[in-house]
C-alpha positions in Angstrom: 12.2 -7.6 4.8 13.6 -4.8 7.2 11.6 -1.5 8.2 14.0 0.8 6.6 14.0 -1.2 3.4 10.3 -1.1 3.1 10.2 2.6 3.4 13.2 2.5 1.2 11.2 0.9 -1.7 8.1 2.8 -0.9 9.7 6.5 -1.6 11.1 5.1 -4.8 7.2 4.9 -6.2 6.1 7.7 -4.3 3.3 9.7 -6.7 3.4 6.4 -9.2 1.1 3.5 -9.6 1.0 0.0 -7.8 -1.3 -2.7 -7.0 -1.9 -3.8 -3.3 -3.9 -7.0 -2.8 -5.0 -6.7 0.5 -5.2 -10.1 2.8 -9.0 -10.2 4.7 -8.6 -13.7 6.2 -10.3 -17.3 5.3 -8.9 -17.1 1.9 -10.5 -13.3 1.1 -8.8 -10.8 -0.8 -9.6 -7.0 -2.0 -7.3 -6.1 -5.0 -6.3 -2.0 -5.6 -4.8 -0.2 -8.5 -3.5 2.5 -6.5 -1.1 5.6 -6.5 1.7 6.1 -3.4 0.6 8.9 -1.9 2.4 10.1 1.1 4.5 8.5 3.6 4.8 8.9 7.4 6.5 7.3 10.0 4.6 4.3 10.8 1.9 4.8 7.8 1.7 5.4 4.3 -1.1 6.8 2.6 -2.5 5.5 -1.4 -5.2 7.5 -3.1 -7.5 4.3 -4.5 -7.5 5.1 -9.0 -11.8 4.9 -9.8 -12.9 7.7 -11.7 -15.7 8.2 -9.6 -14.0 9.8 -6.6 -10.7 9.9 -4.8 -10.3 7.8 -1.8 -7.1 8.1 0.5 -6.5 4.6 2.4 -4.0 4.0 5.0 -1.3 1.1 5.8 1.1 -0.1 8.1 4.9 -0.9 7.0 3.9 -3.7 9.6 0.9 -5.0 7.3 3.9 -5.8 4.8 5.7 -7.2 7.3 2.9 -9.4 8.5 2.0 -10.0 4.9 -1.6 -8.4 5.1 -0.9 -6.8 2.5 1.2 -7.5 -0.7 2.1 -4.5 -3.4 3.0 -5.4 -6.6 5.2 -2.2 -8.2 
């Protein structure tokens, strides 16, 4: 997958819900329901879905690239 499709695909689910299993190494993963927040040149920003409080994370296009991360729309 291509930088500009990435981005692409991202802005189509701005403001809607995903999930993004994150990839930690040695066969670790950390799993988020989370909304697309806002997206910037080289990052986008999620805001994490818990009831508890609202936490704003930050990724890479190139973590999708890489495969660090995965996002199921």
């Amino acid at each position: 997958m291509k930088l500009e499709e990435i981005k692409t695909k991202l802005n189509e689910y701005v403001g809607k819900k995903v999930t993004i299993k994150y990839n930690l190494g040695r066969n670790k993963f950390e799993e988020y329901d989370v909304r697309i927040k806002e997206l910037y040149n080289n990052v986008f920003l999620v805001e994490l879905d818990n009831n508890e409080n609202k936490e704003i994370k930050s990724f890479s296009y190139t973590d999708i690239i890489t495969k660090t991360i995965k996002i199921n729309y």
